[in-house]
N, C-alpha and C positions, 0 to 999 in steps of 0.2 A: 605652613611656612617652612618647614623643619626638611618636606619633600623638596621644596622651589628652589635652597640652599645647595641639596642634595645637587640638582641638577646643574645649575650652574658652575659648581664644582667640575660635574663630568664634560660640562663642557668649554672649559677655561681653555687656554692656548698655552702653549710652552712658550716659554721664551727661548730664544739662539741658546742661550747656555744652558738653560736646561737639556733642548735636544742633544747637545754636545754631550753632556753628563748622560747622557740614557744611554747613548751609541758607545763611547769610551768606555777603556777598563776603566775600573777607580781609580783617581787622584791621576790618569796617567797625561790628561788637557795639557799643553803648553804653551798657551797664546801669544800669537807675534804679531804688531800692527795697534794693540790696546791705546796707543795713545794716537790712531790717525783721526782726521778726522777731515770734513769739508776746510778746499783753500777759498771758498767764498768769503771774503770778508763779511763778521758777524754771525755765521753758522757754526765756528767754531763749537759751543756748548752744546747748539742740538744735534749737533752729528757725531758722537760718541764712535770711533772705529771705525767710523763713515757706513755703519750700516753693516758693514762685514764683518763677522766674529771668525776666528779662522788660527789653525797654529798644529801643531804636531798630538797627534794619540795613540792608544795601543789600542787595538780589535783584536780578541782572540789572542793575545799576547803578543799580536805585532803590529810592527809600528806601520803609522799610517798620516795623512793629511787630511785635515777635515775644514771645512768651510759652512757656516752658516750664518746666512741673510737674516738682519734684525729686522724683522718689519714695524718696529717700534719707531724706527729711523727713519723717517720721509716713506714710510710705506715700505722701507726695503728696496728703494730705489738705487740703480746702479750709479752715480756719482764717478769723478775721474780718481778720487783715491782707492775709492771700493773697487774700482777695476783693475787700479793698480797694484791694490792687494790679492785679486782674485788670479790675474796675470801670475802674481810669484807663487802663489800656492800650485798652480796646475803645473810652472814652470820646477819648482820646487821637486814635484810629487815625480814630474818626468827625470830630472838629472839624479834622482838619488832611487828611483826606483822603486817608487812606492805606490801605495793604493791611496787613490783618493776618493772622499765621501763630499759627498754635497747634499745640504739640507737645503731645501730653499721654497722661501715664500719672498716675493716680491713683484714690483709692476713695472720692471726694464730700465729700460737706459732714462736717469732724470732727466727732465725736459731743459732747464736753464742750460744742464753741462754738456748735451749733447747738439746743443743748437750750434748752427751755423756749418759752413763748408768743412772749416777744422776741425767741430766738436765731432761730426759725425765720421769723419777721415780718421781719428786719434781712437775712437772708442767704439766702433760698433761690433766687431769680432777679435777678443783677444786670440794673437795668432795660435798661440801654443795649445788652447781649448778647442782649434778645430783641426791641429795638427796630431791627435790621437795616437791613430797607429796602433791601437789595442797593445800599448809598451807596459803599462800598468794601467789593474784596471780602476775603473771608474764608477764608482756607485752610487744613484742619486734617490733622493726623495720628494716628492715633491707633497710641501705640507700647508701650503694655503696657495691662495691667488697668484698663477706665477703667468709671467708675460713677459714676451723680449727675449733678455739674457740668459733668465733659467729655463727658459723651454729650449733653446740652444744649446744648453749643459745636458738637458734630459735628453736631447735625440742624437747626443754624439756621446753616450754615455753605454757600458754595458749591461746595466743592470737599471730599472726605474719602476720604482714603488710609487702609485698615487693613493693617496687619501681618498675617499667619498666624502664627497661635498665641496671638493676643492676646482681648481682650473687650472691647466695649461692649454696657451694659444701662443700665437704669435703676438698677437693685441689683445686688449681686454673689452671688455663689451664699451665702455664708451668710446674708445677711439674708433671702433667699429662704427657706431650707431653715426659718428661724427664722420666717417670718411665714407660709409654704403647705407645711412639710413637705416640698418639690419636692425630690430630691440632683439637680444639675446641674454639670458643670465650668465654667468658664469661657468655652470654646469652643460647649459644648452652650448654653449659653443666648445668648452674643452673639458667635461668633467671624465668622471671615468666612465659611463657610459660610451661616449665619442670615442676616445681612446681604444677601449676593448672591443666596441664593433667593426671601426674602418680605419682608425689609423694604427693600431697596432704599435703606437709609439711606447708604451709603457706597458712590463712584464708581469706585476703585481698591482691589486687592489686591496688598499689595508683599510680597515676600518676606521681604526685609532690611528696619532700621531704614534703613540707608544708601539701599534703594530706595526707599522712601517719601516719606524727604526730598528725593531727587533729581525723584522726581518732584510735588512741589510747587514746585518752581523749573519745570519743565516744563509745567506747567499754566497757570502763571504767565504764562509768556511768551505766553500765547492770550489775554490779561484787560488790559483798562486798569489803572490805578492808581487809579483812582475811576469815579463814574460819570458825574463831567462831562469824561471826556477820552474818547478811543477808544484801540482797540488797537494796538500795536505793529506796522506794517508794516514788513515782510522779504521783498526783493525776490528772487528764487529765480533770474530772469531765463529763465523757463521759456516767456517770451513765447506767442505764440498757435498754440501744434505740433496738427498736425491728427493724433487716431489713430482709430483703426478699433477700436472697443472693442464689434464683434460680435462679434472675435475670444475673448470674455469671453461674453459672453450669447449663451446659446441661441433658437435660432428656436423649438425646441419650447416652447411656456410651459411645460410640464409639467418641462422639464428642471430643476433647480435649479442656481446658479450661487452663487460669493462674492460678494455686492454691492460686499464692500471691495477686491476688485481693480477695479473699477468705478471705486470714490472713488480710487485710488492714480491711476490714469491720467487722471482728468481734473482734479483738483488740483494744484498744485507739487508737483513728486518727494519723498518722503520727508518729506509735514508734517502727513499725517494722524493725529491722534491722536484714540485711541475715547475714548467717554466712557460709564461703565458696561457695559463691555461682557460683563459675567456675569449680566446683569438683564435683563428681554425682548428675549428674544437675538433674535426677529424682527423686529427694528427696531432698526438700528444709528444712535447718532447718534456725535459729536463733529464735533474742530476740524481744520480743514485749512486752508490759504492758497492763494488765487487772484490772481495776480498780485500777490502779496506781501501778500493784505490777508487777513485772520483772517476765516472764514466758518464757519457751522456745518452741517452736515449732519444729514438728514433719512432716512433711506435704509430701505425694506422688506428685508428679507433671504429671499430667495426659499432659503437653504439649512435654514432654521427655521422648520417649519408652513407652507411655503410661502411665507413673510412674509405673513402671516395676525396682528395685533396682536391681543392679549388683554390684559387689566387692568395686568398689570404694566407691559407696552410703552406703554398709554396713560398710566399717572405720567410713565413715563422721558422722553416726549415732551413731559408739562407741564411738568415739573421743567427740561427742554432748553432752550425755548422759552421761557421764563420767564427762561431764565440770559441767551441771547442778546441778547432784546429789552432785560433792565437794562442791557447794558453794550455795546451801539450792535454788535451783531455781524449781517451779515446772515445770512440762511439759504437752503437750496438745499434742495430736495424731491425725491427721485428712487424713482419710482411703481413698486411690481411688486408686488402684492398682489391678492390673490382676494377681498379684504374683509376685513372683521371675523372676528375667530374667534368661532363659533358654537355655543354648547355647556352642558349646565344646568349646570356647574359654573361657566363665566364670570358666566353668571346672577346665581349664590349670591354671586359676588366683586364684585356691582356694578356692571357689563357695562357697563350703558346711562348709571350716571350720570359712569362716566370717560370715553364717549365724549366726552359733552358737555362735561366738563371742558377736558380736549385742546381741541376744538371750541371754546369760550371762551375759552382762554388762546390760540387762534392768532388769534381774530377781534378780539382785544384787542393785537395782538402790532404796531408799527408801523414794526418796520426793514423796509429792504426783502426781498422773498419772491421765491424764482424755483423755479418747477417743471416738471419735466421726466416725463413719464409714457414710461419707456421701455419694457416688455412689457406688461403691463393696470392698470388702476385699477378696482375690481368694486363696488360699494355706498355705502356711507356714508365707506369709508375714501378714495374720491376726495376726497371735501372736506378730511375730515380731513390728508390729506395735502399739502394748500395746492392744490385743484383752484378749478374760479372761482368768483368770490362769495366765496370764505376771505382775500381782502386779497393776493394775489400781485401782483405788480408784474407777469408774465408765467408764461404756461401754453402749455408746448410739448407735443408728442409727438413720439414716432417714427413714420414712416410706419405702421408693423407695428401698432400695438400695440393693446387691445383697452381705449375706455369703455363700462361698461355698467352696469346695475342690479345684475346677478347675470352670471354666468360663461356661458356658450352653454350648456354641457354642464348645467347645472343647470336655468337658465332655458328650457333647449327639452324638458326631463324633467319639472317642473312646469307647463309650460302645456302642451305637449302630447303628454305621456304617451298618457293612453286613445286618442287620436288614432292615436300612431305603431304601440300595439300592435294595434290593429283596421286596420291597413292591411293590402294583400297582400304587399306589400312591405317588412316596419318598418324593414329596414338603410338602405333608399335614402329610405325616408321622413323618418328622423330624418336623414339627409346633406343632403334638401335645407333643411330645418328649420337645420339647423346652419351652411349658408352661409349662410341669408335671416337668419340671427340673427348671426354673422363680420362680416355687411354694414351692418348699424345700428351694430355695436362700434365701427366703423373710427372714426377723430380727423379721420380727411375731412368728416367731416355735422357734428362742434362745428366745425369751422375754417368751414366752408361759410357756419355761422349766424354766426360768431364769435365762438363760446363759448371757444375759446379762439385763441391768437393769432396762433401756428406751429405748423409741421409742420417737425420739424427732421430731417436726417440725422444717422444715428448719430455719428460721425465727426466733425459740425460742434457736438458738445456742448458741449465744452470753450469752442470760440470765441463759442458765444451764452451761456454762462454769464460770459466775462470781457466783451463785448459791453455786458451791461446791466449788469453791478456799477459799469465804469467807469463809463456814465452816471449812475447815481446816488452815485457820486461826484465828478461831473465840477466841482459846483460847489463842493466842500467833501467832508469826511471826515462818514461816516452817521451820523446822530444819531437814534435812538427818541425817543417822547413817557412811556417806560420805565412803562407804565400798567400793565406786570405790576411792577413793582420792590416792592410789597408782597405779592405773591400769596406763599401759604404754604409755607414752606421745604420742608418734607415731607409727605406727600402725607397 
């Protein structure tokens, strides 16, 4: 009996104020709206704040606007007061420059209050929620059954944590089943499986309600408070330590390695955090601090396809890049890619116009850019990856590593295949093919022309990365021309 107890316990729900109390500093809640409630006559009593808990707190010692959905309250259904409170908070959060949180469990717009030509003209998109503009940011959680209105918070939001076990969709499974016959759980249509395979709508997977909210305080501490300040510098005091981080990468390109032991050793110890990291797993981005200052990461993942980007990885890299540039973050690029992933089904997914996408949001991107090609950069995805001409402030390499059009092994098998196999010799024919092709790769011949700028020692990364960040702070904290800050929230 004493276990059953146990359990139920672990799996009890918060309620709105509690979530509120987990997210806040202490004692800092100051709720506004406490006494609204449904104008339906007789609903008065069961609609307590009309469902919406919501009012001013401090995160991290600053202040901020938070909103959370009681699904105690008609399911957490959106009502015309609850909108009308959800409207001033977001409107709120925008005129005074603040971050806003959103907690949300609910099942959309209620049916009585949305009915008819006027219900659904008055309430189905508060303007100011889709009016964004990454001006402050926005960070949601999503903590039960959410449908309609919070899935619309979630995908115009910069930051979104789901629950396991939970849903977001547009509808919920019965008005599904009621309008396409579909039977679907909740999970099956929007849980976080769906999410982190193909819609990439959400950045984190929390276990717990408690992890989710912990980690929107956590995400937090990487974001300014608006977009006319910068981020929070935290000095680690990790100064300028030289390491040897071939002891991580292999000499063989073929070998694969974790690129995020990479990012752990040349960042401050212990500040790197992923960002999406269940969504094109061959391109790892997030946040890490260098020399105490919040930088975002760019990184191929040589353990996935080789780090080979396909469709998904190029959203993950617009949606990145996008977030940076609105809120004065720099970024850092680190190269080990064989190119583009190649294949008719990337084809069918758009291949070519999200390269370009990628490709436009980084040539439109104006914080500063720093890129490091440490094993090869092979085709279109050099550029892509902030190689020259894509607006880098600086383009290094390692001595070793390979630039080229296409990979040796490929590029000396399409030019000169019938060659190698009509020789007397093809083993030693395609060997010498494969050096005189090793030897165009080398970053010796761009550094020569000064295509790009260095040739760095592996060992010396760390230090020419904090090298040029200082300089481009040296005369002030970085500011963008934030000319992605309208690009579109989801892809």
């Amino acid at each position: 009996m004493e276990g059953k107890q146990e359990s139920l316990v672990k799996q009890r729900k918060l309620s709105a104020r509690e979530r509120i109390d987990l997210l806040a500093d202490a004692g800092s809640f100051w709720e506004l709206g406490a006494a609204a409630h449904s104008p339906v006559p007789g609903m008065e009593e069961r609609t307590p704040a009309d469902g919406l808990i919501g009012g001013m707190i401090r995160v991290e010692g600053r202040e901020a606007v938070v909103q959370a959905m009681d699904v105690r309250v008609l399911s957490g259904t959106e009502g015309e007061v609850h909108l009308r409170k959800s409207e001033f908070f977001y409107s709120y959060a925008k005129k005074r420059k603040l971050p806003l949180f959103n907690l949300c469990e609910g099942g959309g717009l209620r049916m009585p209050d949305g009915m008819g030509s006027d219900g659904i003209s008055d309430k189905l998109f508060p303007h100011c929620m889709l009016d964004h503009g990454r001006e402050t940011p926005v960070l949601t959680a999503i903590l039960g059954e959410c449908y309609g209105g919070p899935t619309w918070m979630a995908v115009t939001s910069d930051f979104v944590t789901q629950v396991k076990g939970t849903g977001m969709a547009v509808a919920g499974p019965r008005m599904l089943e009621m309008a396409s016959g579909e039977r679907l759980t909740a999970d099956d249509l929007g849980g976080t499986g769906v999410h982190a395979v193909h819609t990439g709508h959400i950045d984190h997977i929390a276990e717990t309600e408690e992890d989710a909210i912990e980690m929107l305080r956590t995400f937090f501490r990487y974001l300014p408070s608006n977009a006319e300040d910068t981020p929070p510098v935290v000095h680690s005091g990790d100064g300028d330590r030289r390491i040897d981080v071939m002891d991580i990468v292999p000499a063989n390109l073929r070998r694969p390695y974790d690129v995020r032991e990479v990012i752990e050793t040349l960042f401050d110890l212990q500040t790197f955090m992923e960002y999406r990291s269940f969504y094109g797993k061959a391109l790892i981005t997030g946040f890490a601090r260098l020399d105490g200052q919040v930088t975002g990461i760019v990184a191929n993942q040589p353990m996935q396809m080789a780090g080979a980007p396909g469709p998904e990885e190029c959203d993950k890299a617009v949606d990145f890049i996008c977030l940076c540039d609105s809120y004065h973050i720099p970024l850092v690029f680190l190269h080990d890619t064989p190119g583009f992933r190649i294949s008719s089904q990337a084809e069918k997914r758009k291949m070519a116009s999200k390269i370009m996408n990628w490709n436009t949001a980084l040539a439109k991107s104006t914080v500063p850019k720093y890129s490091v090609v440490l094993r090869k950069s092979i085709g279109a995805a050099y550029g892509n990856m902030c190689g020259p001409g894509m607006g880098a402030d600086v383009v290094a390499a390692w001595p070793e590593a390979e630039i080229n059009f296409t990979g040796p092994e490929v590029g000396v098998n399409v030019v000169y295949g019938k060659h190698i196999q009509q020789a007397e010799d093809p083993k030693q024919e395609r060997a010498k093919y494969l050096e005189q092709w090793n030897f165009d790769s080398s970053p010796m011949k761009a550094a020569g022309k000064f295509l790009i700028e260095d040739i760095i020692e592996p060992e010396a990364t760390r230090s020419f990365l904090l090298r040029f960040l200082r300089s481009a702070t040296a005369s002030g904290p970085v500011k963008s021309d934030r000319r992605l800050a309208d690009w579109p929230m989801s892809q």
